[in-house]
C-alpha positions, 0 to 999 in steps of 0.5 A: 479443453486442456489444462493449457489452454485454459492456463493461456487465456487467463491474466496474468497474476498481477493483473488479476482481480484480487491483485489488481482490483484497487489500480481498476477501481482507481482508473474507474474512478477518474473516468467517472470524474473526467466525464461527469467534469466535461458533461458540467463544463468544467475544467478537464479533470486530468489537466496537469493542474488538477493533477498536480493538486492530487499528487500534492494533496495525497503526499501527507496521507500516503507517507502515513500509509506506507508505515501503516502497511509496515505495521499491519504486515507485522500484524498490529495496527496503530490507532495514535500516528495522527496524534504523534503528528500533532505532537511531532508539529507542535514540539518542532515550532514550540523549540524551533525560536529557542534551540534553532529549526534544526534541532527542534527538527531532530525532537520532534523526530525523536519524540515520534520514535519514542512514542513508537518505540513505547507502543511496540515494546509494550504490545509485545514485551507486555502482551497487552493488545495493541487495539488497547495500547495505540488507542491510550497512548492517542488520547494520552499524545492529545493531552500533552499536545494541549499541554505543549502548546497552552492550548493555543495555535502555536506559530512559526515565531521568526524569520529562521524558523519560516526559513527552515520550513520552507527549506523541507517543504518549500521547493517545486520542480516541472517535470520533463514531458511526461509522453516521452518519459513513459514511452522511454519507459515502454521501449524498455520494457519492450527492449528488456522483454526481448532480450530476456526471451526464449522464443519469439511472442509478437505479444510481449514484446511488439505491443510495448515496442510499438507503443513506446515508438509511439509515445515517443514520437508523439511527444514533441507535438503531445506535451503533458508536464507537471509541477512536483512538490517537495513533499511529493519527492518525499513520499516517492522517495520513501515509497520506493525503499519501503517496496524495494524493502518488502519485496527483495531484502531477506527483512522484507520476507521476516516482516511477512513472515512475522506477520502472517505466522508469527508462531512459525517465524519464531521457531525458525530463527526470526526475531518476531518482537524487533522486527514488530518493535521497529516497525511501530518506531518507523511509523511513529518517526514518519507521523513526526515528519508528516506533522511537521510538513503539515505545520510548514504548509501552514506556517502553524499548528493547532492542538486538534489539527490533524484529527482523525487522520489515523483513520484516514490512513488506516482505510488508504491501506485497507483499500490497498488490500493490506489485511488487519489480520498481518502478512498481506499487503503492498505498499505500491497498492496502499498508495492507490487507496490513499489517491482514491480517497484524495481523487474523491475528494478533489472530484467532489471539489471540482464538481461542485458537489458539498461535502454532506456526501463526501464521507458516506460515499467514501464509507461505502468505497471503503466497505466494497473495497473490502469486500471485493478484496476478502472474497478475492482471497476467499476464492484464491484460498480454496482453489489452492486448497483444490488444487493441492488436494491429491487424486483418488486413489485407483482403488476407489473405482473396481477393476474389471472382472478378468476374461472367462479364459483367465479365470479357467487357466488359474483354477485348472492351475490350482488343481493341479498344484493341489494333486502335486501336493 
């Protein structure tokens, strides 16, 4: 078979295994749940309710794992974002009643960049590993959490106050029919693939015409709408600048770059150390945020709320594929791992099913996950290493003797050279 052939037949790469595998995961786990809902007659789990709640339950534990991928493609990791949450909340509603919502906004913001500006210059201008560094300056954000709030709830204290947290986080929109969003957004694709193309293939550019006319025409019968959040517009909005960042700006490649060879982005120009530095302030200023819209949903904060939630996210970006190691991650996939570990718990939920098994099923999820994902590359890395490796050389295999008549003619040849000689 030829080289071709075998080529044609297979996925194409981003929707293969090692790329692909936490978006079929994530598809696998719905289906479970939607089955398993309708066996015990339950609500439909994909109604738009439920599905809103997911959206909406995802947001706080997505916009922390998007620059929990920032930091771990710069190759550190951060062990103090839930902490710096709890931090960002109580600093914001202990100001809010003395200097106005807004300001005490601001604080609590800038109180999130310094802690990751602290964290990054330390790691890197100090060399001390950032395990050490994030894990002390968690336990030290706890401390002066106590000491903010006296150790108490510390609640929204007046009416302004409630009215600035309802104005960051208050709002919600219903969304236009979903059925014709995403066949608009199929014949484009379609239309696009067209234009684009060389040579006709009925494939690519048929399949999602056809499929789009449908979506399209079914809509007006097929309705499907949901109510966006405030947060959620948040954690979109975030999320599109954060991929769009990574994956065509020249900062985006010095990330990657500064993460997986640090050593070689250095003798090549890149400032490794700032841009290692600026993503521990990112993620610091978004725990911040994330306090805060945790506080104006509950309308208070508690000194150990929040706990834990650093490793919450950290698992939504391994699920997602992220490497601990630097230089590999996506923040499109983190967000899959952050609505897998929500849809288990919405799905354990709404199955009725306690929550005594929640975190060993979540565990397991987590630890095959990384398994599949390190085999994954495993088997890329060495069918990369085959494929570079150059052909034997001809000489490996003898050449055949030359004819009897060759051989006669160059000694006949020789002698005679000898007796001209």
């Amino acid at each position: 078979m030829s080289t071709e052939a075998t080529s044609g037949r297979r996925l194409p790469p981003a929707l293969r295994l090692g790329n692909a595998g936490v978006l079929y995961a994530l598809v696998l786990l719905v289906l479970v749940l939607t089955f398993a809902a309708q066996a015990q007659g339950r609500v439909f789990y994909l109604g738009p309710t439920n599905v809103a709640n997911i959206l909406d339950q995802t947001t706080l534990i997505g916009l922390m794992a998007i620059t929990t991928t920032l930091v771990l493609i710069s190759g550190n990791f951060d062990l103090s974002v839930g902490a710096v949450a709890a931090l960002g909340a109580s600093v914001c509603l202990s100001l809010a009643g003395t200097i106005g919502f807004w300001p005490a906004l601001f604080a609590a913001l800038a109180t999130g960049a310094l802690i990751g500006l602290f964290n990054g210059v330390v790691v890197q201008y100090f060399g001390i590993n950032a395990f050490i560094v994030t894990l002390g300056t968690m336990t030290a954000v706890r401390g002066i959490v106590l000491i903010v709030t006296d150790g108490r709830t510390v609640s929204a204290s007046d009416g302004a106050v409630r009215d600035g947290l309802r104005a960051i986080d208050g709002g919600s929109w219903i969304t236009p029919n979903l059925y014709l969003l995403a066949g608009l957004a199929v014949l484009a694709v379609g239309g696009w693939r067209a234009f684009r193309a060389r040579r006709w293939r009925p494939a690519r550019i048929l399949v999602p015409l056809l499929a789009g006319a449908g979506l399209v025409a079914a809509s007006p019968v097929a309705i499907f709408t949901i109510e966006i959040t405030q947060r959620t517009l948040y954690l979109l909005a975030l999320a599109a600048v954060a991929a769009w960042v990574l994956r065509y700006t020249t900062i985006g490649r010095r990330l990657y770059a500064s993460g997986g060879n640090p050593e070689a982005a250095r003798l090549s120009g890149i400032a490794v150390d700032r841009y290692k530095v600026v993503a521990f302030v990112l993620n610091g200023t978004v725990a911040s945020l994330v306090g805060v819209l945790y506080a104006a949903r509950l309308g208070s904060i508690n000194p150990s709320a929040l706990t834990g939630f650093e490793l919450t996210a950290l698992a939504a970006a391994i699920l997602g594929g992220t490497s601990l190691f630097g230089g590999l991650g996506s923040v499109g996939k983190s967000l899959v791992g952050a609505l897998i570990l929500i849809t288990l718990r919405n799905g354990f939920n709404i199955l009725n099913l306690g929550a005594n098994w929640q975190g060993l099923v979540e565990g397991i999820v987590l630890i095959v996950a990384a398994g599949v994902y390190t085999i994954s590359l495993r088997r890329g890395r060495t069918r990369r290493i085959r494929e570079a490796e150059p052909a034997a050389p001809d000489e490996a295999e003898p050449d055949p003797p030359p004819p009897p008549e060759k051989l006669a003619a160059s000694a006949h040849g020789g002698a005679a050279d000898r007796k001209d000689g």
